[in-house]
ROKELO-341544 format. One record per atom (N, C-alpha, C): residue number from 1; residue in three letters; chain; atom name; z, y, x. Coordinates in nm, 2 decimals, decimal comma, always signed. Layout:
REM residues N
<NUM ALA A CA <Z Y X>>;
...
***
This chain:
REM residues 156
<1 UNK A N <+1,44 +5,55 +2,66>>;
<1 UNK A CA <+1,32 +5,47 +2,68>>;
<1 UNK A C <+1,36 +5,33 +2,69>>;
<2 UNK A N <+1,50 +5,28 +2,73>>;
<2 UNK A CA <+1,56 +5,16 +2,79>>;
<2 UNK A C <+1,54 +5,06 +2,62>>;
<3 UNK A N <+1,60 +5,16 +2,57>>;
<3 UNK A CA <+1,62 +5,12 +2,44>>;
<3 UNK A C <+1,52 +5,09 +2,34>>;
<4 UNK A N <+1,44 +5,20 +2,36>>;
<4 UNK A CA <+1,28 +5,13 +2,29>>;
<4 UNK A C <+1,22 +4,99 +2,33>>;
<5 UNK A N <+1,23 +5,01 +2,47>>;
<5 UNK A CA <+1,15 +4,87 +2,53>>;
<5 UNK A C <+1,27 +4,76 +2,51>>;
<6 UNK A N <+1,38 +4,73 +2,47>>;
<6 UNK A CA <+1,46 +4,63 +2,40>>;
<6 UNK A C <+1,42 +4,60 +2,24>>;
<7 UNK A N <+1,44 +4,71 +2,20>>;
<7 UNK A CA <+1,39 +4,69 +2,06>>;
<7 UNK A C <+1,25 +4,62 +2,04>>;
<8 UNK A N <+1,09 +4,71 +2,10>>;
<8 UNK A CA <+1,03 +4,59 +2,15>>;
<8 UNK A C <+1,04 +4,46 +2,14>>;
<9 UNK A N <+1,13 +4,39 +2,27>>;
<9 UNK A CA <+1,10 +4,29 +2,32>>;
<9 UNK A C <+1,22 +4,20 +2,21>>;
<10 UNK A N <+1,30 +4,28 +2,10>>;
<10 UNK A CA <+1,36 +4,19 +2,00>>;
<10 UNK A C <+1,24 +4,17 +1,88>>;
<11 UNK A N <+1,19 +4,24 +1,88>>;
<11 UNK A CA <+1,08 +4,24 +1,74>>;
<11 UNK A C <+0,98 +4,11 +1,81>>;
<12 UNK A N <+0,93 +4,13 +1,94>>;
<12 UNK A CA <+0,87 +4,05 +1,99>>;
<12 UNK A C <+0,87 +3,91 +1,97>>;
<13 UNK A N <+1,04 +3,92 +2,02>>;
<13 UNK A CA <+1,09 +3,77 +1,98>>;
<13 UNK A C <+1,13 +3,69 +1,89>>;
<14 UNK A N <+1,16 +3,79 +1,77>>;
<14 UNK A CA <+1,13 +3,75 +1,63>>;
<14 UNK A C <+1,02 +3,70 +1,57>>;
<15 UNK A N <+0,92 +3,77 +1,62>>;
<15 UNK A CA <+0,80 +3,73 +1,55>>;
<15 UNK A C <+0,76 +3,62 +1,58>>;
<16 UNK A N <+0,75 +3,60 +1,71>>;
<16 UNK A CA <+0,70 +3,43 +1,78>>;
<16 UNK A C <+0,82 +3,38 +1,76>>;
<17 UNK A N <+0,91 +3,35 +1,67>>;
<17 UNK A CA <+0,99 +3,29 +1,63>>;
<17 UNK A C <+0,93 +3,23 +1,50>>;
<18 UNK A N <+0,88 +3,36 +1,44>>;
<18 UNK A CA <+0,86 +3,32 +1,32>>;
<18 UNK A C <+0,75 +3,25 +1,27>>;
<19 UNK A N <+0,61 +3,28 +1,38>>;
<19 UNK A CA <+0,54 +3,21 +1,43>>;
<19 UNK A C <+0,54 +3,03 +1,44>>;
<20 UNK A N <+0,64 +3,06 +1,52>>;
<20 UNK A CA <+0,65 +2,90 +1,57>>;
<20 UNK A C <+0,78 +2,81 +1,44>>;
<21 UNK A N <+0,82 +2,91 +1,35>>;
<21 UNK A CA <+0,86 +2,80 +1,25>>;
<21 UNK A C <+0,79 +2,79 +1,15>>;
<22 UNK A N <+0,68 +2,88 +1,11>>;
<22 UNK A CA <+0,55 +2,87 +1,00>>;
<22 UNK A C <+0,48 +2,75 +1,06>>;
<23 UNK A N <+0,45 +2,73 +1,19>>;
<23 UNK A CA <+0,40 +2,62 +1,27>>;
<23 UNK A C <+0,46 +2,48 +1,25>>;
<24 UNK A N <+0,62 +2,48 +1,28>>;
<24 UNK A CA <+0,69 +2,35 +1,25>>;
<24 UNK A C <+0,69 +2,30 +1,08>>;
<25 UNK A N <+0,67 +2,39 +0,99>>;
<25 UNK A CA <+0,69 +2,37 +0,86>>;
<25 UNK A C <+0,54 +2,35 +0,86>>;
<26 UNK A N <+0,44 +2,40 +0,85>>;
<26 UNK A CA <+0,28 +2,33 +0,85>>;
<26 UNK A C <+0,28 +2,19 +0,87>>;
<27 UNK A N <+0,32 +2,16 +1,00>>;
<27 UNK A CA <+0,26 +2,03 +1,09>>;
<27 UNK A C <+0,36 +1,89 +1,00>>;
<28 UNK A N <+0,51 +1,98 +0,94>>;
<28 UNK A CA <+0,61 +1,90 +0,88>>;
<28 UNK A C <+0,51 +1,87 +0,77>>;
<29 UNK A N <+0,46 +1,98 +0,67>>;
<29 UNK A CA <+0,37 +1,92 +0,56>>;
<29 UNK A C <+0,26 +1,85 +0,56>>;
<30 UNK A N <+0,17 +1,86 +0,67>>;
<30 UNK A CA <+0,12 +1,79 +0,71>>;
<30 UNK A C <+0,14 +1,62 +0,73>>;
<31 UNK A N <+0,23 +1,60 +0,81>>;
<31 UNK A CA <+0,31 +1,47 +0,82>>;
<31 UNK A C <+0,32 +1,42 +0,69>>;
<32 UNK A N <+0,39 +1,46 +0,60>>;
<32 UNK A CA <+0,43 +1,41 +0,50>>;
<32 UNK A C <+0,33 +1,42 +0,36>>;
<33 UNK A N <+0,21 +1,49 +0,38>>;
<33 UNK A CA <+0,08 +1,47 +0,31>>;
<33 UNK A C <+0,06 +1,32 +0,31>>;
<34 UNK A N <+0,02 +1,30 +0,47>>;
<34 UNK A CA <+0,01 +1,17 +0,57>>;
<34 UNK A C <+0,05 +1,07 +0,51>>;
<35 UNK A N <+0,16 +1,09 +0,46>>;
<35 UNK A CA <+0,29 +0,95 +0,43>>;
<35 UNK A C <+0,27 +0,96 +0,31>>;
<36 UNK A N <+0,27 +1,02 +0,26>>;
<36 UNK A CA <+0,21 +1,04 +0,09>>;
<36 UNK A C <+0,05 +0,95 +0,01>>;
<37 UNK A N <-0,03 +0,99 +0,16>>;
<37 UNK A CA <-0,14 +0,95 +0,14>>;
<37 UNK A C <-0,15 +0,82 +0,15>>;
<38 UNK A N <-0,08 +0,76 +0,24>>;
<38 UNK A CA <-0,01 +0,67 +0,29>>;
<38 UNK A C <-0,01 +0,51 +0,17>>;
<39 UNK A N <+0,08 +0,57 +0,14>>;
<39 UNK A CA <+0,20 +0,49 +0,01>>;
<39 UNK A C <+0,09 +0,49 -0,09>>;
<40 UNK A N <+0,02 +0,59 -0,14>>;
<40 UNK A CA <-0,09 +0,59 -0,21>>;
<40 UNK A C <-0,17 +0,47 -0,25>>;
<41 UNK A N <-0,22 +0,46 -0,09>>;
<41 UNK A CA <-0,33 +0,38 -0,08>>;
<41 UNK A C <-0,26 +0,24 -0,07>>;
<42 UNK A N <-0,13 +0,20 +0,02>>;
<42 UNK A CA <-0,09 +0,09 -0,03>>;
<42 UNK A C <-0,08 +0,03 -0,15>>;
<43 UNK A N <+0,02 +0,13 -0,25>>;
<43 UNK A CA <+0,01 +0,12 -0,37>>;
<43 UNK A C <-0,09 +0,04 -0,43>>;
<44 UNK A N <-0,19 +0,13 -0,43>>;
<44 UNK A CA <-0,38 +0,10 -0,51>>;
<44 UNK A C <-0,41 -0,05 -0,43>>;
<45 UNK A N <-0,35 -0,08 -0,29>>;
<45 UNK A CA <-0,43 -0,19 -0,24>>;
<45 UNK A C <-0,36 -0,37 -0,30>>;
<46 UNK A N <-0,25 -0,31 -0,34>>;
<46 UNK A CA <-0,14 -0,42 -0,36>>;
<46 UNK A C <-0,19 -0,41 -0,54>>;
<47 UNK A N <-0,20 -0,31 -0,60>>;
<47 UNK A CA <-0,23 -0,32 -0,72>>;
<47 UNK A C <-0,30 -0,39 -0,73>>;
<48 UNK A N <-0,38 -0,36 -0,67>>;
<48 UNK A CA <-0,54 -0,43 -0,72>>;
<48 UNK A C <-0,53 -0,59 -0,65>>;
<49 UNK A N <-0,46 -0,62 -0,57>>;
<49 UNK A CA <-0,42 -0,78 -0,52>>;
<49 UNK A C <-0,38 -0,84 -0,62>>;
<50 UNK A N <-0,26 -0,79 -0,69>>;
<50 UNK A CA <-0,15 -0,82 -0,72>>;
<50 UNK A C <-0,19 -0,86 -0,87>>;
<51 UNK A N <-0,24 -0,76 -0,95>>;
<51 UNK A CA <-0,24 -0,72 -1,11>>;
<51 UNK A C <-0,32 -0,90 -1,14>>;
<52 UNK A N <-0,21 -0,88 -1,25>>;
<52 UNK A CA <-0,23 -1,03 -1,33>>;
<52 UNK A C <-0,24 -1,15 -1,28>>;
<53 UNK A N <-0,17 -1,13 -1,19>>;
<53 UNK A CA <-0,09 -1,25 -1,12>>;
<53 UNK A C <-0,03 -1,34 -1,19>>;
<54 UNK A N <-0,05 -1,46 -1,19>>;
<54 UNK A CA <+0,03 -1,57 -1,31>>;
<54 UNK A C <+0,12 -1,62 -1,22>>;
<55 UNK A N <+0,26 -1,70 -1,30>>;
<55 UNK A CA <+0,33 -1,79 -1,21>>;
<55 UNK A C <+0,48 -1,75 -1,30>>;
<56 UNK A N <+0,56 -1,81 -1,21>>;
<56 UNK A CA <+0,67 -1,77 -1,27>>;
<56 UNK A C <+0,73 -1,63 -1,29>>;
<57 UNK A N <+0,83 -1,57 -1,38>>;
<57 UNK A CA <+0,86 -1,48 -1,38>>;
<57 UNK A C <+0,99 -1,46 -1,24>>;
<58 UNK A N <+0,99 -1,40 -1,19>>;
<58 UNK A CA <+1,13 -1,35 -1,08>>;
<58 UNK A C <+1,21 -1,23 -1,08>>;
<59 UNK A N <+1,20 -1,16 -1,17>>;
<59 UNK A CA <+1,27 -1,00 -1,19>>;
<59 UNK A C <+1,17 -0,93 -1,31>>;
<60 UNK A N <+1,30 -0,83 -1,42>>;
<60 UNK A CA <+1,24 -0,76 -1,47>>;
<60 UNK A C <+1,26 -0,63 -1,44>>;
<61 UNK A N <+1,14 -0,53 -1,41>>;
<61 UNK A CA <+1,22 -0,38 -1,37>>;
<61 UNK A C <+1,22 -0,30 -1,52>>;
<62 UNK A N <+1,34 -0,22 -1,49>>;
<62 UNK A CA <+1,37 -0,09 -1,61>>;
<62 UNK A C <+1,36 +0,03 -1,56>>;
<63 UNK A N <+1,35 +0,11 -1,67>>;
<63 UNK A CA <+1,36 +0,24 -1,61>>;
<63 UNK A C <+1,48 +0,28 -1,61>>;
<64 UNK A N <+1,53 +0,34 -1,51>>;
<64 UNK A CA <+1,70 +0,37 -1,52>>;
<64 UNK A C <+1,77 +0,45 -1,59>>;
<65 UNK A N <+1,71 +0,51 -1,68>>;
<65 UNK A CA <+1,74 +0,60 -1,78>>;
<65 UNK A C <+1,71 +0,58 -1,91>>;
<66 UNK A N <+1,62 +0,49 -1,94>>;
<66 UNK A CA <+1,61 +0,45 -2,05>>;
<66 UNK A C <+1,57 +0,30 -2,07>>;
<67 UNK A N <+1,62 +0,22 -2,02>>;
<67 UNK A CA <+1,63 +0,12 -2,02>>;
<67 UNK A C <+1,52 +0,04 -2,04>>;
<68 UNK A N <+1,36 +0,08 -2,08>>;
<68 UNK A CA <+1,27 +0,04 -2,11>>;
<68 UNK A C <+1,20 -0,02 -1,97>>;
<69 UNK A N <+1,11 -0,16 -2,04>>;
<69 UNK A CA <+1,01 -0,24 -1,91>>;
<69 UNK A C <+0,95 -0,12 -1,85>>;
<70 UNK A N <+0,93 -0,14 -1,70>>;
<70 UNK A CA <+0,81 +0,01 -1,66>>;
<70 UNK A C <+0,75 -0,12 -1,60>>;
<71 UNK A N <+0,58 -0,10 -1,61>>;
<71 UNK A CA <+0,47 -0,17 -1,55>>;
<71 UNK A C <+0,40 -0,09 -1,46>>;
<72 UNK A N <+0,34 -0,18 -1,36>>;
<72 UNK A CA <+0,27 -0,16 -1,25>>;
<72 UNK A C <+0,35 -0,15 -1,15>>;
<73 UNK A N <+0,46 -0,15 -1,15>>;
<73 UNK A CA <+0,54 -0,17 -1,03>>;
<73 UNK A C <+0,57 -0,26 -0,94>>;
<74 UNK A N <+0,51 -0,24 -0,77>>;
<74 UNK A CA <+0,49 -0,36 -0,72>>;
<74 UNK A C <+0,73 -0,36 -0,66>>;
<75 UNK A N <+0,72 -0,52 -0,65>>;
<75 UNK A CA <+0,83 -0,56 -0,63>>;
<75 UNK A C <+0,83 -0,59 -0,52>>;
<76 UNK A N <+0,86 -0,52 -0,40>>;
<76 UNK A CA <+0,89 -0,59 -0,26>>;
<76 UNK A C <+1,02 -0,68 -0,23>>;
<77 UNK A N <+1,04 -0,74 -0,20>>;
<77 UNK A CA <+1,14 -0,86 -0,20>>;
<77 UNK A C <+1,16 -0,90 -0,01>>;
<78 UNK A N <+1,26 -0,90 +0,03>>;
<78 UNK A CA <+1,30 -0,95 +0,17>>;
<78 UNK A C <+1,39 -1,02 +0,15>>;
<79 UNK A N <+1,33 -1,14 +0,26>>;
<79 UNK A CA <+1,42 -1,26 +0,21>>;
<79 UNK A C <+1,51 -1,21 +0,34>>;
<80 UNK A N <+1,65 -1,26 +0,27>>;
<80 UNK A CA <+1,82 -1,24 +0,37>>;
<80 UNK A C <+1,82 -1,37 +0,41>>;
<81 UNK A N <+1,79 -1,40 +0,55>>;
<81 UNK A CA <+1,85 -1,52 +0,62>>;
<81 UNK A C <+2,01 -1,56 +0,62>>;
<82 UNK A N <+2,04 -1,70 +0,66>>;
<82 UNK A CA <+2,20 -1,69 +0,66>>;
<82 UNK A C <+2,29 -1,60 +0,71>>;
<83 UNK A N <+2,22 -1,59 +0,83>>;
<83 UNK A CA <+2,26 -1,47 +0,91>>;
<83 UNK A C <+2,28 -1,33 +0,89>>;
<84 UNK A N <+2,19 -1,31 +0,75>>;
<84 UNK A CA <+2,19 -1,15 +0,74>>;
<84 UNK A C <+2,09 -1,10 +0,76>>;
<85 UNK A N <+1,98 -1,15 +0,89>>;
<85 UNK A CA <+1,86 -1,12 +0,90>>;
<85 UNK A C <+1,77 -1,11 +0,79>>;
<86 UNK A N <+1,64 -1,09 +0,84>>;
<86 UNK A CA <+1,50 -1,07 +0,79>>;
<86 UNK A C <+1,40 -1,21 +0,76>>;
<87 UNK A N <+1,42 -1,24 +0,66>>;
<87 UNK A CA <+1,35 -1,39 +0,67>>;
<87 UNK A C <+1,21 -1,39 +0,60>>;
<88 UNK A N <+1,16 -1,30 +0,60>>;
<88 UNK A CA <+1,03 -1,28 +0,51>>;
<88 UNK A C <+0,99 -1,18 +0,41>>;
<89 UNK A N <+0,91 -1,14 +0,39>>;
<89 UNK A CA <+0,84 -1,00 +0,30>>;
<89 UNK A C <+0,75 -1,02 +0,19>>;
<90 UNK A N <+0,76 -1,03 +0,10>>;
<90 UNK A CA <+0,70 -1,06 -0,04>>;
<90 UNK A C <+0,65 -0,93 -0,12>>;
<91 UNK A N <+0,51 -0,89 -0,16>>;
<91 UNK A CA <+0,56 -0,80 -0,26>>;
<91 UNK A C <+0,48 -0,87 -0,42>>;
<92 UNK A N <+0,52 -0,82 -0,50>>;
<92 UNK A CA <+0,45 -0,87 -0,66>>;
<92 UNK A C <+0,43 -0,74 -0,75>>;
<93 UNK A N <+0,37 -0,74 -0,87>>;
<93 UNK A CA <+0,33 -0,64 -0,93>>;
<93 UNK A C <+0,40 -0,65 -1,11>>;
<94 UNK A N <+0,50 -0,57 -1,15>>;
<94 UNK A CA <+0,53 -0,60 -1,28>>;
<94 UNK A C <+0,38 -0,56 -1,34>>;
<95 UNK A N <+0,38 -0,68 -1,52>>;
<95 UNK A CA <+0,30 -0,67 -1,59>>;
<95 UNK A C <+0,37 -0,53 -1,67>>;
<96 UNK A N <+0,30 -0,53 -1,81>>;
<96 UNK A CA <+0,31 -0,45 -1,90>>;
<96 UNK A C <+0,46 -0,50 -1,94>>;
<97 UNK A N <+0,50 -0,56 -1,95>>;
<97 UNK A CA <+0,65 -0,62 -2,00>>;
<97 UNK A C <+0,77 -0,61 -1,93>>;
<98 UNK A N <+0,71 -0,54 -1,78>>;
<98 UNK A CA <+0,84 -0,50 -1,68>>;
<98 UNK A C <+0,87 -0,60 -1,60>>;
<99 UNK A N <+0,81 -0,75 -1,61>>;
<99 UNK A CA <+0,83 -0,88 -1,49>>;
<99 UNK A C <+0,71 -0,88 -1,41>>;
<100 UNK A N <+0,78 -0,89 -1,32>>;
<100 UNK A CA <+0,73 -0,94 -1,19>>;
<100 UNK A C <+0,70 -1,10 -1,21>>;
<101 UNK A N <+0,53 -1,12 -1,12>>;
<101 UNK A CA <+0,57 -1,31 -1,15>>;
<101 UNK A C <+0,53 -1,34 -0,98>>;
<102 UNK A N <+0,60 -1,42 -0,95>>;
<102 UNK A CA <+0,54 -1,50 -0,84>>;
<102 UNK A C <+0,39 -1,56 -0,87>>;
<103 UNK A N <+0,34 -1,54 -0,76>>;
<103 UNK A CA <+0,18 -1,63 -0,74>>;
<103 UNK A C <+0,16 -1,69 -0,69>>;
<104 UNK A N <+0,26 -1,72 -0,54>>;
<104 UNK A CA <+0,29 -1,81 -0,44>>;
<104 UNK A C <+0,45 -1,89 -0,47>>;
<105 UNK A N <+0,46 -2,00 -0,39>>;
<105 UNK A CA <+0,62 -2,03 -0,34>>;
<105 UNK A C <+0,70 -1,98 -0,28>>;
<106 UNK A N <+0,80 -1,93 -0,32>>;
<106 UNK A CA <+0,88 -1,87 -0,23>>;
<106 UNK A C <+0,99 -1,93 -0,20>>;
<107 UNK A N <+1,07 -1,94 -0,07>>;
<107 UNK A CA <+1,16 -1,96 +0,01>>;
<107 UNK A C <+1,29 -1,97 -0,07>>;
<108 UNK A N <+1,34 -2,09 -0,12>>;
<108 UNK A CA <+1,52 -2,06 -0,16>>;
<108 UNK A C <+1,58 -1,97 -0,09>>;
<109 UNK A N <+1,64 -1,88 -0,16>>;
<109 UNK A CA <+1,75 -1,77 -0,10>>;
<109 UNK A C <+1,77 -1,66 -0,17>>;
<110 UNK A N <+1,84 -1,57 -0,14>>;
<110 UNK A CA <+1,85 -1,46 -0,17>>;
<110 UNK A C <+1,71 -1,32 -0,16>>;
<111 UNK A N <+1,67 -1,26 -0,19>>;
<111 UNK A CA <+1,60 -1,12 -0,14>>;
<111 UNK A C <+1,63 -0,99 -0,16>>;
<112 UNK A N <+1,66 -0,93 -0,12>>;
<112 UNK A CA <+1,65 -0,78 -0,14>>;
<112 UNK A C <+1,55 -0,71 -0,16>>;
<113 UNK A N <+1,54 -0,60 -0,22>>;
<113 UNK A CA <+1,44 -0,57 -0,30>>;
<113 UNK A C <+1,39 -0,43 -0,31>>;
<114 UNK A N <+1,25 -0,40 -0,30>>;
<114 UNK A CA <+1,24 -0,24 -0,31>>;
<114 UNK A C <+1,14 -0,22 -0,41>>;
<115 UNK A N <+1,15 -0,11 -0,47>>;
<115 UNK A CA <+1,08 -0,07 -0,58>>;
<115 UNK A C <+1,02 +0,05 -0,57>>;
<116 UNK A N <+0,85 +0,00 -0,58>>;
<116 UNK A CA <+0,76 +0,10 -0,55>>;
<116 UNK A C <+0,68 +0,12 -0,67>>;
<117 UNK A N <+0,70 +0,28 -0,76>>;
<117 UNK A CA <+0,62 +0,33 -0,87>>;
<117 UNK A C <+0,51 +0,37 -0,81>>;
<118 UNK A N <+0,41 +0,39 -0,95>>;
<118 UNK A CA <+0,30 +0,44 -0,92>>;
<118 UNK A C <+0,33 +0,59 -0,85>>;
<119 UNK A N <+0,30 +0,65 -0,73>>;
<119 UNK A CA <+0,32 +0,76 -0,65>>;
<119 UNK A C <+0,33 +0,86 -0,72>>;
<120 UNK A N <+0,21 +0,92 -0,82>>;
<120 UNK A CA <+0,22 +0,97 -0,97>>;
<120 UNK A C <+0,28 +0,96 -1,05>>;
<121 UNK A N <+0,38 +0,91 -1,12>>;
<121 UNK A CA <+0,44 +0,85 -1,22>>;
<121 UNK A C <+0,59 +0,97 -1,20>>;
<122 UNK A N <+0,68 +0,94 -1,30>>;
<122 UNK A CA <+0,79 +0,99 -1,27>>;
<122 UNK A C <+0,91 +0,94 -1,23>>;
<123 UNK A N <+0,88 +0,84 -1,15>>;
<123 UNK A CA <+0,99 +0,73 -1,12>>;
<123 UNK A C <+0,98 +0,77 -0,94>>;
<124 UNK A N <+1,09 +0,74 -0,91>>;
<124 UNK A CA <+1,08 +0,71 -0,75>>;
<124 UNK A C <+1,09 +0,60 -0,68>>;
<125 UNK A N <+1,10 +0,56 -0,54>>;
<125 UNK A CA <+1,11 +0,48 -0,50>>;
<125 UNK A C <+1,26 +0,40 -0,49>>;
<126 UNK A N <+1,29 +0,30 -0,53>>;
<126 UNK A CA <+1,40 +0,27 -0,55>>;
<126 UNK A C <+1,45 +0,14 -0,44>>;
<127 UNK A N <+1,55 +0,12 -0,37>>;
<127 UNK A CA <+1,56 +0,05 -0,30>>;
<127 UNK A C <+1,76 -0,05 -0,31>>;
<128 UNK A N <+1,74 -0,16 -0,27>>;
<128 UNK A CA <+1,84 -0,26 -0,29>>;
<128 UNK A C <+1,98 -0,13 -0,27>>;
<129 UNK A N <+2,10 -0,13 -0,30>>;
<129 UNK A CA <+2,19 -0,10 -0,24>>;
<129 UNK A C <+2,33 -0,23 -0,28>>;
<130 UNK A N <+2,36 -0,20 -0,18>>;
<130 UNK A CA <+2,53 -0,28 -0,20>>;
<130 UNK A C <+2,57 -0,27 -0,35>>;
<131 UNK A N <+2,58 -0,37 -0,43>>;
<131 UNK A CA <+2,64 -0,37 -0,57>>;
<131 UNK A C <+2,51 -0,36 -0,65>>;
<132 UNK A N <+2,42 -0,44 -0,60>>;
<132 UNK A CA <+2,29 -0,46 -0,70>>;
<132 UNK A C <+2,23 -0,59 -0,65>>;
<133 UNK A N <+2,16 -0,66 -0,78>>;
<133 UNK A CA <+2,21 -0,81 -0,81>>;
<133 UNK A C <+2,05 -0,85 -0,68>>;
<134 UNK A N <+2,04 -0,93 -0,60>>;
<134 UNK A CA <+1,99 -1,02 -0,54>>;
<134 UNK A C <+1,92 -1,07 -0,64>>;
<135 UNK A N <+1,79 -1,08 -0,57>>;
<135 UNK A CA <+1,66 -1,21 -0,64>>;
<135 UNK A C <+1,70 -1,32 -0,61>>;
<136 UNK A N <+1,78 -1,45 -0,67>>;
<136 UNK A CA <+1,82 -1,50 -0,58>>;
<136 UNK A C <+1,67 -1,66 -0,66>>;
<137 UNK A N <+1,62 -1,70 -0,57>>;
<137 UNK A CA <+1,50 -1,80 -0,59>>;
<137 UNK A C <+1,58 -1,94 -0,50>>;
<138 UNK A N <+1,57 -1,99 -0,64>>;
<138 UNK A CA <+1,67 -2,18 -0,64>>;
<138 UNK A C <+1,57 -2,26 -0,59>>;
<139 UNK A N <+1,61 -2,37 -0,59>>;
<139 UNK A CA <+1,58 -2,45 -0,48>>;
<139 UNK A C <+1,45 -2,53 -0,56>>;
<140 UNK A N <+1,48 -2,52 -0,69>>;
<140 UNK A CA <+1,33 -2,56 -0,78>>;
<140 UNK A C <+1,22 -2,47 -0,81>>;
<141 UNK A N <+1,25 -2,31 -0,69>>;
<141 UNK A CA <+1,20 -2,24 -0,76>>;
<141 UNK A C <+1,21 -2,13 -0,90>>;
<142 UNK A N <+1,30 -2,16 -0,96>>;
<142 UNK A CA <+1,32 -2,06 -1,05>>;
<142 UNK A C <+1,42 -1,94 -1,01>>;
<143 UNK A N <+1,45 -1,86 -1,08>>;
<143 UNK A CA <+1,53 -1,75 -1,05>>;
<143 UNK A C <+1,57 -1,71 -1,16>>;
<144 UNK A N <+1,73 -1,61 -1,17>>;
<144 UNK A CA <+1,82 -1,58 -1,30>>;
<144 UNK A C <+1,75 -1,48 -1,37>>;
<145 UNK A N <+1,64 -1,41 -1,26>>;
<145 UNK A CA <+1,57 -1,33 -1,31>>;
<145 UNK A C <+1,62 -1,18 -1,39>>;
<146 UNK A N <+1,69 -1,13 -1,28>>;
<146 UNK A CA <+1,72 -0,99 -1,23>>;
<146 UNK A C <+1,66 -0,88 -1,34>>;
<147 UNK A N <+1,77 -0,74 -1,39>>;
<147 UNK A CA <+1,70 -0,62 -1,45>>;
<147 UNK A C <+1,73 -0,56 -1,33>>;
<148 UNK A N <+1,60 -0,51 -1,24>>;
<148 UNK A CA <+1,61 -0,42 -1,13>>;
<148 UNK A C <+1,57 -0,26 -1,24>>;
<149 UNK A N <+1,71 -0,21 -1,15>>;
<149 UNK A CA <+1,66 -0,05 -1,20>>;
<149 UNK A C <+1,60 +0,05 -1,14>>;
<150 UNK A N <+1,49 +0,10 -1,25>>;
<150 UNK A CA <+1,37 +0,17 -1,13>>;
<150 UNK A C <+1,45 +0,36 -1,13>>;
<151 UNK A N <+1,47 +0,38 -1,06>>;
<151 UNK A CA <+1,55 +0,54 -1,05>>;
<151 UNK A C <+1,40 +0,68 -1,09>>;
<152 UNK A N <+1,45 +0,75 -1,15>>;
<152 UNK A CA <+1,41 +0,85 -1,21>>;
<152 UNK A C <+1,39 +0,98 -1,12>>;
<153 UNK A N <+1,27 +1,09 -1,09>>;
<153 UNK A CA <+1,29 +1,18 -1,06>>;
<153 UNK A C <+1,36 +1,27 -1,09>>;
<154 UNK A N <+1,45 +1,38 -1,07>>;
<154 UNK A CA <+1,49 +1,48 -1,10>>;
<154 UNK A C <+1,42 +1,55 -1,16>>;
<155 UNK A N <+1,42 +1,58 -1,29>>;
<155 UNK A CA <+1,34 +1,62 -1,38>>;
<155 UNK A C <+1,26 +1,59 -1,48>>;
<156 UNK A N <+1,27 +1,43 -1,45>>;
<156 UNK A CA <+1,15 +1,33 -1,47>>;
<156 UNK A C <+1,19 +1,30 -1,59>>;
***
């Protein structure tokens, strides 16, 4: 009888185990619906700011695999203080030709840079790493004007 009622209280505890990780994996998709929905709507809000913005050119993006302009992609840009810090947040929208143009002035210096595709698209989000070239915006304003590469989904 000892033995039944263990067995029991192992099944028991399995189940509300299992329970409670169909629970953590819900609430996890959930979340990240969220964050999805998120980036989405940024996306569309910066699009629609951004598209056909005139000004100088400041970076062209490629696709990383095939080396072709990708358009619609907004270019977020942080400017690197002397120090290394955070000196400002910019974002721009490539045309059909894969450049980004400034619309406003921006700050001499360096930026680092993130790369956000259409959420849809087969591209991902792509971001600055160590051994990739700096926006770097001169002191007249112009820049060497950068091929940022946009990274590809797995499968994509």
């Amino acid at each position: 009888m000892n033995i039944l009622k263990t067995r029991r209280k192992i099944v028991a505890c399995l189940l509300a185990s299992l329970v409670l990780i169909s629970i953590f994996f819900a609430l996890r998709h959930v979340k990240q619906l969220e964050i999805q929905n998120r980036h989405a709507k940024y996306y569309e809000d910066v699009l629609r700011q951004q598209t056909n913005a005139s000004g100088p050119p400041i970076a062209k993006v490629l696709s990383a695999d095939r080396d072709k302009p990708v358009s619609n992609v907004i270019v977020g840009m942080t400017l690197i203080g002397p120090d290394g810090g955070d000196g400002g947040f910019f974002s721009f929208v490539t045309d059909e030709t894969g450049i980004a143009h400034s619309d406003r002035p921006l700050t001499p210096g360096r930026y680092q840079y993130h790369l956000m595709p259409d959420p849809k698209s087969r591209f991902n989000r792509t971001y600055w790493r160590r051994g990739q070239p700096y926006v770097v915006i001169s002191k007249d304003g112009t820049t060497s004007m950068p091929s940022l590469l946009l990274n590809v989904k797995s499968g994509g």
